[in-house]
VOPAGU-2260 file (C-alpha; in pm, 1 decimal, decimal comma):
REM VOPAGU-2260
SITE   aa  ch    i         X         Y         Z
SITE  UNK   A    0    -388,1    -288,7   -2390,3
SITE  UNK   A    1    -181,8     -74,0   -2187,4
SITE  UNK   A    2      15,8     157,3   -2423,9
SITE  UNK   A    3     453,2     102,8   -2358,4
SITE  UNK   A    4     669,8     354,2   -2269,8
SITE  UNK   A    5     951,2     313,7   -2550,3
SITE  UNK   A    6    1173,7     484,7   -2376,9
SITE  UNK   A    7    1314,5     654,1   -2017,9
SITE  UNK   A    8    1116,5     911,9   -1973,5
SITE  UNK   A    9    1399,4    1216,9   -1807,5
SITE  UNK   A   10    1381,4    1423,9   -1536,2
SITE  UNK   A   11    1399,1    1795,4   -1685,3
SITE  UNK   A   12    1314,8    1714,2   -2067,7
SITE  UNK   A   13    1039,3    1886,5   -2264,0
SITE  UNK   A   14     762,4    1627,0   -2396,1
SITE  UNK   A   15     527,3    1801,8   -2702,6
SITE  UNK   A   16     618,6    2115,5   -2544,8
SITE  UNK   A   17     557,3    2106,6   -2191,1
SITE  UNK   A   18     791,1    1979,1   -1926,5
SITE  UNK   A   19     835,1    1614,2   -1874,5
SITE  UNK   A   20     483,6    1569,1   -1629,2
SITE  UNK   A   21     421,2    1286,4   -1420,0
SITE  UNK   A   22      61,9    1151,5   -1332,0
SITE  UNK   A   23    -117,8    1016,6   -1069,3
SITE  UNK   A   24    -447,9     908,1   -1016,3
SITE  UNK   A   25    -577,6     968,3    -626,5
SITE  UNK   A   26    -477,7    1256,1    -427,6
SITE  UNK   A   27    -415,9    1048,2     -59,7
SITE  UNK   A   28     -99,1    1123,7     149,6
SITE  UNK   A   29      46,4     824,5    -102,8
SITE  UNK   A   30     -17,3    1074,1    -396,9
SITE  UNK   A   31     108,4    1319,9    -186,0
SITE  UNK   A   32     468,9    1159,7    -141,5
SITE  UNK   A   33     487,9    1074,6    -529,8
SITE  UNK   A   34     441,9    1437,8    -571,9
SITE  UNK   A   35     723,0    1505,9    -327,8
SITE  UNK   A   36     957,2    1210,8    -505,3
SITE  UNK   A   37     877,9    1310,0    -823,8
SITE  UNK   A   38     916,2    1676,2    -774,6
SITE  UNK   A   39    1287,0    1658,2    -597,3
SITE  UNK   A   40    1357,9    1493,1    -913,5
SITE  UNK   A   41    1285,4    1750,9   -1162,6
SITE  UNK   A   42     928,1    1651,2   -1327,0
SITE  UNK   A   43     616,9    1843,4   -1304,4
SITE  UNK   A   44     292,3    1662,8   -1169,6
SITE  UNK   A   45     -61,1    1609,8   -1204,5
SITE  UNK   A   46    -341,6    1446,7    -965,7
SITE  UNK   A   47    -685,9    1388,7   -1065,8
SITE  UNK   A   48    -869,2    1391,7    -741,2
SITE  UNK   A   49   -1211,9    1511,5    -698,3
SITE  UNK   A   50   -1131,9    1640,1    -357,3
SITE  UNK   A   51   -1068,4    2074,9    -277,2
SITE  UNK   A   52    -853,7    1978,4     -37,1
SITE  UNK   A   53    -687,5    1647,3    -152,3
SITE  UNK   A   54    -328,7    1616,1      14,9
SITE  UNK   A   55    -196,0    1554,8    -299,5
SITE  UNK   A   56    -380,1    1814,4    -525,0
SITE  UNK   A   57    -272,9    2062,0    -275,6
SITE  UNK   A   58     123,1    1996,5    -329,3
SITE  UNK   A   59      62,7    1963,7    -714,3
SITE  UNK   A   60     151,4    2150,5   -1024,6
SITE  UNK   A   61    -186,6    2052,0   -1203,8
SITE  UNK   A   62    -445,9    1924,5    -942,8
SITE  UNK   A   63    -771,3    1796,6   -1195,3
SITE  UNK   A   64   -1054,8    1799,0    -952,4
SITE  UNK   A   65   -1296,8    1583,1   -1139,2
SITE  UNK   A   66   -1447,0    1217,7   -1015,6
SITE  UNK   A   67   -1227,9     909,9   -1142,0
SITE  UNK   A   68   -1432,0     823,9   -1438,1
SITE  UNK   A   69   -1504,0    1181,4   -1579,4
SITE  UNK   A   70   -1396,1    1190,4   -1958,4
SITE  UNK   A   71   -1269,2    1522,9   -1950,3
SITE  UNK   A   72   -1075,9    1476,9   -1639,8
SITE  UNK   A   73    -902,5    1144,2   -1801,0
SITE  UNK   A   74    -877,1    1363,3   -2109,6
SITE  UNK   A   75    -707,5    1619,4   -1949,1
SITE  UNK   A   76    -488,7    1436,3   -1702,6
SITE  UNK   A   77    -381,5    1255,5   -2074,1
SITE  UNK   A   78    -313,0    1555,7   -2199,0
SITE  UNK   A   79    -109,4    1687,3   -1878,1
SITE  UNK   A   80     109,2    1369,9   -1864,2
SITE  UNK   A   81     349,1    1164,8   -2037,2
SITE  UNK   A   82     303,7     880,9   -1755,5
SITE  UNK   A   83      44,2     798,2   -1535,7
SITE  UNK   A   84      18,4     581,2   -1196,5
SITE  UNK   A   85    -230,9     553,5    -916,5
SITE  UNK   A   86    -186,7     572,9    -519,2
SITE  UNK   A   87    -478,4     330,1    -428,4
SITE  UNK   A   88    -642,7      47,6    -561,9
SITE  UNK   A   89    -999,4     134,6    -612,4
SITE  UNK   A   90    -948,1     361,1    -848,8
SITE  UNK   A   91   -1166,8     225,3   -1105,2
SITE  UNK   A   92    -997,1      -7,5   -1339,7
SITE  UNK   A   93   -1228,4     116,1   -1675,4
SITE  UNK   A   94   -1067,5     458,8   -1624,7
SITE  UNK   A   95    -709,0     286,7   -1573,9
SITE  UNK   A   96    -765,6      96,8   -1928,2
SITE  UNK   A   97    -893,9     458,3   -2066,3
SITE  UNK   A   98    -594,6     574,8   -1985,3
SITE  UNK   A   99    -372,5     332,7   -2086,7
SITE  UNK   A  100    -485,2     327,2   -2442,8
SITE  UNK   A  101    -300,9     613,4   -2493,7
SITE  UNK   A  102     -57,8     653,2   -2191,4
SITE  UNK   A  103     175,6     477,5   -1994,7
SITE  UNK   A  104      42,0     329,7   -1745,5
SITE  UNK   A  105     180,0     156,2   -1383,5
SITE  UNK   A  106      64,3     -74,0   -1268,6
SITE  UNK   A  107    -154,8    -155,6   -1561,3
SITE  UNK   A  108    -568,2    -205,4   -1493,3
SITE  UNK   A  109    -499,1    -538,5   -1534,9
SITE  UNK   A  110    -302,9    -576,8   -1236,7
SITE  UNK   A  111    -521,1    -321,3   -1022,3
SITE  UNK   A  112    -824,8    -544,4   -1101,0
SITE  UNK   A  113    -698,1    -804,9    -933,3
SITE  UNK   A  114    -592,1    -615,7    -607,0
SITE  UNK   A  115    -961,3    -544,0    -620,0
SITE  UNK   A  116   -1122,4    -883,5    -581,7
SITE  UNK   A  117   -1008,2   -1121,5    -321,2
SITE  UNK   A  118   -1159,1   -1407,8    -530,6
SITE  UNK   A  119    -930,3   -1315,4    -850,1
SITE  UNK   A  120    -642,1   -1203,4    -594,2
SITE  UNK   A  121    -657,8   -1562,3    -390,6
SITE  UNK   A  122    -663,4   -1767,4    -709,9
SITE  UNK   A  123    -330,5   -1574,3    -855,3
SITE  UNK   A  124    -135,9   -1617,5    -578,8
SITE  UNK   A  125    -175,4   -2015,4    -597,8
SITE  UNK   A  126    -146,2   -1971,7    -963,0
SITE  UNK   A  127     197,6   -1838,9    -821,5
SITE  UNK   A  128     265,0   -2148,7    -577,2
SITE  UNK   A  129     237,5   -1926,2    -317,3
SITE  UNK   A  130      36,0   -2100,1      21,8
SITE  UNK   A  131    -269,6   -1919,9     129,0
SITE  UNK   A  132    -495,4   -2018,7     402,5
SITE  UNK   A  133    -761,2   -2226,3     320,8
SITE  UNK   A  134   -1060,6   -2013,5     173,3
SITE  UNK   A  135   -1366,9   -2065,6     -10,6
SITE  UNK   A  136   -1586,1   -1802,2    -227,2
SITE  UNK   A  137   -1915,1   -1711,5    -173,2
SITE  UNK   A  138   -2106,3   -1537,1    -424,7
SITE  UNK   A  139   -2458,9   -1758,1    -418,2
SITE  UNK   A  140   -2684,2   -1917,8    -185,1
SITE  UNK   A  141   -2595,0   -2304,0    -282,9
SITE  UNK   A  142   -2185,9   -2181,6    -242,6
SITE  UNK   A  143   -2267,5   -2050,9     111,7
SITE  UNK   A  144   -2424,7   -2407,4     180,9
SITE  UNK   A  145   -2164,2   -2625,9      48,6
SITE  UNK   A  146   -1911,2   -2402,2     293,7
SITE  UNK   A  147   -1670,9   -2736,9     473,8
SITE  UNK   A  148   -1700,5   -2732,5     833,8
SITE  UNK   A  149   -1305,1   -2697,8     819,2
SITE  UNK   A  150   -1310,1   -2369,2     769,7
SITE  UNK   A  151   -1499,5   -2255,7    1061,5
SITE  UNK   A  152   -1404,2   -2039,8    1235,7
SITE  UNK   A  153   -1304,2   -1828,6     979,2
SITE  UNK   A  154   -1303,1   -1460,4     843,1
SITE  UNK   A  155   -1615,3   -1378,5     583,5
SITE  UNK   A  156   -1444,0   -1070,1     372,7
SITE  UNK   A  157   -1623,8    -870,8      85,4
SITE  UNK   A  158   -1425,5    -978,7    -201,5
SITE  UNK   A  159   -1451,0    -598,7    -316,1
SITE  UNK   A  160   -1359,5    -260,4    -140,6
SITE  UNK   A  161   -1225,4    -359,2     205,6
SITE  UNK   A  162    -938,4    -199,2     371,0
SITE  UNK   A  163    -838,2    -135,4     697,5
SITE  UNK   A  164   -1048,6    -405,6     880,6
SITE  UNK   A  165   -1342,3    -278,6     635,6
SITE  UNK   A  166   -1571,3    -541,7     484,0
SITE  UNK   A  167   -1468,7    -819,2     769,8
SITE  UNK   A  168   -1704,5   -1032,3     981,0
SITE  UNK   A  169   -1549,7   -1294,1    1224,7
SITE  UNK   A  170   -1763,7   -1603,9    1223,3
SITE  UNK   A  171   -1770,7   -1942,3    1474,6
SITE  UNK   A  172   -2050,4   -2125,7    1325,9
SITE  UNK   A  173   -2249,8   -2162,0     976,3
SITE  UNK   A  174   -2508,4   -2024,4    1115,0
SITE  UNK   A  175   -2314,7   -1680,1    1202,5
SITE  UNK   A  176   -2172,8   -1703,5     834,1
SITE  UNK   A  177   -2494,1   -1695,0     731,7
SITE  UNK   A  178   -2628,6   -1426,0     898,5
SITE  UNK   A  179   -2226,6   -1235,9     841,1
SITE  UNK   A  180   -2339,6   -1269,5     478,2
SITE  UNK   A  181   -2695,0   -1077,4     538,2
SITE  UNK   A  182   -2542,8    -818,9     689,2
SITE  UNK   A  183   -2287,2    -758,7     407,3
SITE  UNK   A  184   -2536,9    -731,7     156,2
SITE  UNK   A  185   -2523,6   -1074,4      53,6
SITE  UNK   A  186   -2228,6    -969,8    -176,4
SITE  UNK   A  187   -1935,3   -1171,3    -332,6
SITE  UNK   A  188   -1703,1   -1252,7     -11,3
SITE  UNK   A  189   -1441,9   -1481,3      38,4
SITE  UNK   A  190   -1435,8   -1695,0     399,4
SITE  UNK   A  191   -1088,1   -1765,7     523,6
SITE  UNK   A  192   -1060,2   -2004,5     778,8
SITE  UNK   A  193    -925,3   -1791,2    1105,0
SITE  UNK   A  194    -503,5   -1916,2    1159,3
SITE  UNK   A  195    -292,9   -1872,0    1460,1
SITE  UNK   A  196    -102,1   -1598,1    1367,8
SITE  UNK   A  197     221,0   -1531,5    1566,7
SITE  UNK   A  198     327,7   -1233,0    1331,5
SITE  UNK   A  199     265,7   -1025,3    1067,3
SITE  UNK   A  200     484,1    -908,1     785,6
SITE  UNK   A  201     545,7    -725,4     391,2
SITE  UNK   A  202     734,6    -699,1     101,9
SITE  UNK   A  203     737,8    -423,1     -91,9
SITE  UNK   A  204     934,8    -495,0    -468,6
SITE  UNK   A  205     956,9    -240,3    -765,5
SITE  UNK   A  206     973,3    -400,4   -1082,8
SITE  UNK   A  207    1055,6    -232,7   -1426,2
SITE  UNK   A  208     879,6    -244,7   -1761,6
SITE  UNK   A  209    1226,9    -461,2   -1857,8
SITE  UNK   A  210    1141,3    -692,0   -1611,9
SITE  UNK   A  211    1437,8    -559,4   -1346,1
SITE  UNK   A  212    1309,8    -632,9   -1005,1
SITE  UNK   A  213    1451,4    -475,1    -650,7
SITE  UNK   A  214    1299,1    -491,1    -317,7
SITE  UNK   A  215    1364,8    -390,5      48,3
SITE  UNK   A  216    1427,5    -588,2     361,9
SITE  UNK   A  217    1136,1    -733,4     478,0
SITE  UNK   A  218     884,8    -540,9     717,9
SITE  UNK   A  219     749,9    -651,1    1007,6
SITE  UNK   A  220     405,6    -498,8    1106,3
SITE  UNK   A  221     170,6    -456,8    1388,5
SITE  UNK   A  222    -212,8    -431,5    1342,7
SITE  UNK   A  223    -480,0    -305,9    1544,0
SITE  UNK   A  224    -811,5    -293,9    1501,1
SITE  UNK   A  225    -744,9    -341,5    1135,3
SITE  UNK   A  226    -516,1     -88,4    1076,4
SITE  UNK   A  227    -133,6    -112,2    1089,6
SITE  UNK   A  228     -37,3      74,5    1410,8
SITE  UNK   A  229     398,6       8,8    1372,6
SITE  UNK   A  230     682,8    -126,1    1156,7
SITE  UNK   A  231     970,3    -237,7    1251,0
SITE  UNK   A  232    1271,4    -330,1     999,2
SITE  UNK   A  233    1567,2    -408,8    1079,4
SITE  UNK   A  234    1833,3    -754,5    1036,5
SITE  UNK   A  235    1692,6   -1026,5    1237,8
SITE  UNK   A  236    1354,3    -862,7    1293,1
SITE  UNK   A  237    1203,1   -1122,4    1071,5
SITE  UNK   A  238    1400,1   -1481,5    1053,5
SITE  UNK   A  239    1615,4   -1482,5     733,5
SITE  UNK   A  240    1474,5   -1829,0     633,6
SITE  UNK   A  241    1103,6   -1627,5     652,3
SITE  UNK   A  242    1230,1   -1352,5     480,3
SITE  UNK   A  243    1390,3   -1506,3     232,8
SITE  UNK   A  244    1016,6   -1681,8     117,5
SITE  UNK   A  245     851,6   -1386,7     181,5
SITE  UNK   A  246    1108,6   -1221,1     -62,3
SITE  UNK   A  247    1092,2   -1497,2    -350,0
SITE  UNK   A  248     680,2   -1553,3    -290,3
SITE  UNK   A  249     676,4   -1157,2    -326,6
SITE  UNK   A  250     878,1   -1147,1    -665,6
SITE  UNK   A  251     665,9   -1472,0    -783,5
SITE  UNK   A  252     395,2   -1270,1    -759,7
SITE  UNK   A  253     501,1    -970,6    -902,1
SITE  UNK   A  254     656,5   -1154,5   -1196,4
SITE  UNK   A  255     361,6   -1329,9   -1254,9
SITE  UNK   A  256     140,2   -1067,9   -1398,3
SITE  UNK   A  257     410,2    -888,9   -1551,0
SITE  UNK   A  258     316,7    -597,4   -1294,7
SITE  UNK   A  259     512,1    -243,5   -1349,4
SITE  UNK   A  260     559,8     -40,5   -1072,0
SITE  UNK   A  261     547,8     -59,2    -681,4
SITE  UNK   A  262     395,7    -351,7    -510,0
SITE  UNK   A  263     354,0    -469,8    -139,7
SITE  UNK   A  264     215,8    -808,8     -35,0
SITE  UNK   A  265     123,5    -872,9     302,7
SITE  UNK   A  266     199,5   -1209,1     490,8
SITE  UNK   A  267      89,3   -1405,2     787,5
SITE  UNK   A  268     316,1   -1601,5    1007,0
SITE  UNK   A  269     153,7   -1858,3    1176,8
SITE  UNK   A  270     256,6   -2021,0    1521,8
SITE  UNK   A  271     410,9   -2309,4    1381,3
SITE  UNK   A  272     647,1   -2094,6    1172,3
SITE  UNK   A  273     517,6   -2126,1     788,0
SITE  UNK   A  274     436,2   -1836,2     579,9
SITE  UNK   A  275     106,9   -1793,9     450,0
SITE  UNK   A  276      46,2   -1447,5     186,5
SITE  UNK   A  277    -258,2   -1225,0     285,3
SITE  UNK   A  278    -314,6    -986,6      47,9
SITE  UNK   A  279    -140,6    -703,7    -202,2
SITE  UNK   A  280    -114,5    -343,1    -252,2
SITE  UNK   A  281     -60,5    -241,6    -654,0
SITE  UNK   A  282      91,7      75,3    -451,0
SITE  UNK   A  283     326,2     214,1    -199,0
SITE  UNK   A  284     216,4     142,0     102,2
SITE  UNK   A  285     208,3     221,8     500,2
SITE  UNK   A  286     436,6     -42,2     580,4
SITE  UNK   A  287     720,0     128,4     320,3
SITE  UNK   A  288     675,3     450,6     508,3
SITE  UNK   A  289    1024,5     411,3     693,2
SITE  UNK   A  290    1207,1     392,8     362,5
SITE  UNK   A  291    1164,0     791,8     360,1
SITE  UNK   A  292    1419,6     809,2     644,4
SITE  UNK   A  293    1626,7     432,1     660,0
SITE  UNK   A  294    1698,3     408,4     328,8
SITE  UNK   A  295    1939,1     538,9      51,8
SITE  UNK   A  296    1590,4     540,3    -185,7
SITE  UNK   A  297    1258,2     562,1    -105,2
SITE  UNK   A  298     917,3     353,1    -184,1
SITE  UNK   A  299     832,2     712,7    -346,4
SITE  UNK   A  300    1169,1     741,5    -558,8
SITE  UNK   A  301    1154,0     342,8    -667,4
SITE  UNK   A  302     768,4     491,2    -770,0
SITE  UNK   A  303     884,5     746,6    -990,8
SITE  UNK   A  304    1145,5     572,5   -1148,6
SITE  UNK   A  305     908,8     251,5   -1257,7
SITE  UNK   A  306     707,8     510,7   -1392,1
SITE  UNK   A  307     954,5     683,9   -1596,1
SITE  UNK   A  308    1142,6     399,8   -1723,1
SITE  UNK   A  309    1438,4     466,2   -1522,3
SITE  UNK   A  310    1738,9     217,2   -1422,6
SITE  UNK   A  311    1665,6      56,8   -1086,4
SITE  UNK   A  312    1900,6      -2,0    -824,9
SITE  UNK   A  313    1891,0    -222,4    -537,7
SITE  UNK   A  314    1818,0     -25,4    -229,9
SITE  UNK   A  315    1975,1      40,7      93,3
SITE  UNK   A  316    1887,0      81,9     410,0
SITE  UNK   A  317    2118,7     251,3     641,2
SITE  UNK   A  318    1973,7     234,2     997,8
SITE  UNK   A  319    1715,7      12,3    1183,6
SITE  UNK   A  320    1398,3     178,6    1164,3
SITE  UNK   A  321    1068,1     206,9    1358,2
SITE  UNK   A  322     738,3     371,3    1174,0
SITE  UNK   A  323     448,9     526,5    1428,2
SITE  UNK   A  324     116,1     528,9    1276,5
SITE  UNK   A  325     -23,8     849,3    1285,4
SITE  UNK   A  326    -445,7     830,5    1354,8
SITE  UNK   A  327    -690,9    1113,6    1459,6
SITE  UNK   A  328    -740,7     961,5    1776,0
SITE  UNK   A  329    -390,2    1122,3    1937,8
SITE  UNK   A  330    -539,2    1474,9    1787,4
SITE  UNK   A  331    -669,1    1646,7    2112,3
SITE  UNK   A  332    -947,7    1851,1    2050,4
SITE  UNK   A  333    -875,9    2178,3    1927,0
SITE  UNK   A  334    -490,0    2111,4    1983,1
SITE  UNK   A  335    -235,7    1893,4    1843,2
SITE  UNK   A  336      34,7    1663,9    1953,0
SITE  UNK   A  337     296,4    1743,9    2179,9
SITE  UNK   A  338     553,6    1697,3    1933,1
SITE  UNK   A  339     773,2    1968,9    2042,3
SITE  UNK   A  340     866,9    1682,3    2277,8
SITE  UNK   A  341     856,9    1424,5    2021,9
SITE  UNK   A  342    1067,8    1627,9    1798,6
SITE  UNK   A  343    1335,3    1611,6    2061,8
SITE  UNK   A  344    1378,3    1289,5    2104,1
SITE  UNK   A  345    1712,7    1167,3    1878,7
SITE  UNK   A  346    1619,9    1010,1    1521,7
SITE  UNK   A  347    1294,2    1131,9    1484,9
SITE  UNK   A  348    1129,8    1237,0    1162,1
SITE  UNK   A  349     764,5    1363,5    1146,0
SITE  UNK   A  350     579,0    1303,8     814,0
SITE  UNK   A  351     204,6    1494,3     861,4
SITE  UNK   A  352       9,2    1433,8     517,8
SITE  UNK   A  353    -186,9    1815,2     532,0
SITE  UNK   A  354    -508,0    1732,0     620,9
SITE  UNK   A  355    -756,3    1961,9     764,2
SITE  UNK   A  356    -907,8    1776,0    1052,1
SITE  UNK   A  357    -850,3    1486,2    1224,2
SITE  UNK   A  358   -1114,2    1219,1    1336,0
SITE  UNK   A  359   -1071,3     905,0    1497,9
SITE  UNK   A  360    -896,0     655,2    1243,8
SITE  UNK   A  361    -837,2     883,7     991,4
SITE  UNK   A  362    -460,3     852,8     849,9
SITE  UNK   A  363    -294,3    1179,9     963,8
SITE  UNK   A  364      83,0    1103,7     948,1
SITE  UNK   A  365     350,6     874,4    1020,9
SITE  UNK   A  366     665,4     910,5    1251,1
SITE  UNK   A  367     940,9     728,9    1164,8
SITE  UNK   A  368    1225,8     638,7    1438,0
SITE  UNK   A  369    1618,0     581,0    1331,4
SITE  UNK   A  370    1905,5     529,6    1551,2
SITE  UNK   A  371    2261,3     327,5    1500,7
SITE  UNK   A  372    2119,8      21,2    1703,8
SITE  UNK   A  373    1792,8    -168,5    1667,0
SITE  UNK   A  374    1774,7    -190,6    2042,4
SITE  UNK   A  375    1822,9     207,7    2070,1
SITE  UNK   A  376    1556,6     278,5    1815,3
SITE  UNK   A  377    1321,9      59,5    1998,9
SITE  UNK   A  378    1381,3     288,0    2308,1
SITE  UNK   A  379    1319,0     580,5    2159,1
SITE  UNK   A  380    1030,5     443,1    1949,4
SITE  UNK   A  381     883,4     389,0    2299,7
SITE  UNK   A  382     961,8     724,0    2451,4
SITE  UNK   A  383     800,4     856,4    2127,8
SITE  UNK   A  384     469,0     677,2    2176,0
SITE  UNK   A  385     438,2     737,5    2550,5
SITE  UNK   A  386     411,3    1094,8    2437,0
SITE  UNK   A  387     165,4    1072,2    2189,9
SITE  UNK   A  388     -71,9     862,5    2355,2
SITE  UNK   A  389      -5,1     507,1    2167,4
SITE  UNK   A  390      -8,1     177,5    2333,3
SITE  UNK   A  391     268,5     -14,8    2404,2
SITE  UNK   A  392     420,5    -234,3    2190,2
């Protein structure tokens, strides 16, 4: 049972001595910009990471460098903080419900478990009455044989640990499923039959231990290779009707595990123009990046304040926006970016996350565009990735 904050925890006060100290569990570049929210507003933090060099231990007050699951660590981190979050969902859940035994905690383990198993994950969302392609689970050898021919061809996805692409076979036939399944290890996965996808697109929501709920426009997103490569936000980027389900399917959700704290869920659009949920994020997330610099509040600030009990307010954002994925792959060897040009484009705003080297893939930073017009912001969006190196869009 999660233990409730009774009330707002304040920015500035003095909790059994110590200044009012915020928690997080992971120390990612999503850790890393909790710090940074948190911080501007006046509490102290603490990461438990077992990572030297985590990007978010290094920005830290307290940075706990122990694995997830260590009992002093947890005890410690307890000790540290009046509140405690996470910045990724496979963070094991045991150590969440440790934690929240005696702390705050958001989201609860409850709602991080489910993030981490498709199976669990694709049964709440229709639970919710929210449409999700047509899937079936396959955990045993008699499941895997009593797979409809409908579904083919489909997507065979580890029901646990896959991100990014990760954990995802694309299979034509039974007899590729079959041999998709060998190759993962025969573990729990979850086939979903392969849509045509026109789009892609996210909500993120905050919602409050009172049950207050806000959001932000709806994203849409780009992927490649697994990975989201740009987000672009902005009125009219994704059809209001769309939006407006993706909005109410995204709340649904939220709602309907009680869940405290930031959430993103992921949609497909398909070809014929109906909405379809893909996943969620019991986090910040990559698609929310743009909020740093279009928007009166950030994914980061609505973070902090679910955390500490704080009022929420409806967010703003004040400019079209463009986000840049930032992988390893523009890093030349050695070198890094020519963003002394990048920098001079108009509306630009680098985010790097401090990490020591760069490898192909690996999350380095994100660059987010602004500008007064969507069409202007495009432009320079484009400029922007000529530079660097990224394809087209």
């Amino acid at each position: 049972m999660n233990k409730p904050l009774h009330k707002a925890l304040l920015p500035g006060s003095v909790v059994n001595g110590q200044p009012a100290t915020l928690g997080v569990m992971g120390g990612g570049q999503l850790g890393r910009m909790f710090v940074h929210a948190a911080q501007a507003m006046g509490y102290f933090t603490a990461v438990l990471d077992p990572d030297t060099a985590s990007p978010a231990g290094l920005v830290s007050h307290h940075h706990i460098q122990t694995d997830y699951l260590d009992e002093q660590g947890l005890a410690q981190l307890m000790q540290r903080c009046a509140a405690i979050t996470t910045e990724f969902e496979n963070v094991p859940a045991p150590a969440l419900v440790t934690l929240g035994a005696h702390r705050p905690v958001a989201p609860a383990a409850e709602a991080v478990a489910i993030a981490q198993d498709r199976a669990a994950e694709k049964a709440h969302f229709v639970h919710c009455g929210v449409p999700v392609a047509p899937h079936a689970v396959i955990a045993t050898p008699a499941q895997l044989a009593a797979v409809g021919e409908d579904l083919l061809p489909g997507i065979l996805k580890t029901a646990r640990m896959g991100y990014d692409g990760k954990g995802q076979i694309r299979v034509k036939t039974r007899d590729e499923l079959a041999a998709a399944w060998d190759q993962l290890k025969n573990v729990p996965c979850v086939l979903e039959k392969m849509l045509p996808l026109k789009a892609e697109c996210s909500v993120i929501v905050a919602r409050g231990a009172d049950g207050q709920m806000v959001h932000f426009p709806v994203q849409l997103n780009l992927h490649r290779e697994g990975i989201l490569a740009v987000t672009t936000v902005n009125e009219g980027a994704v059809p209001a009707d769309l939006a407006a389900q993706a909005v109410a399917a995204t709340r649904a959700i939220a709602e309907g595990i009680h869940y405290v704290g930031v959430l993103c869920v992921e949609f497909f659009i398909l070809e014929g123009g109906q909405l379809v949920v893909n996943e969620m994020a019991p986090r910040p997330h990559n698609s929310g990046h743009y909020t740093l610099d279009a928007c009166d509040q950030s994914q980061f600030d609505l973070q902090v304040s679910t955390l500490a009990g704080l009022p929420l307010t409806q967010p703003r954002q004040h400019s079209p926006a463009i986000m840049l994925n930032l992988l390893g792959d523009l890093w030349p060897e050695g070198g890094a970016p020519a963003w002394d040009a990048v920098l001079a484009l108009p509306g630009t705003h680098l985010h790097l996350y401090g990490k020591l080297s760069a490898r192909p893939g690996r999350k380095m930073g994100h660059l987010n565009i602004t500008g007064a017009t969507p069409e202007a912001v495009r432009a320079t969006a484009l400029q922007a990735a000529a530079l660097l190196g990224i394809e087209a869009f």
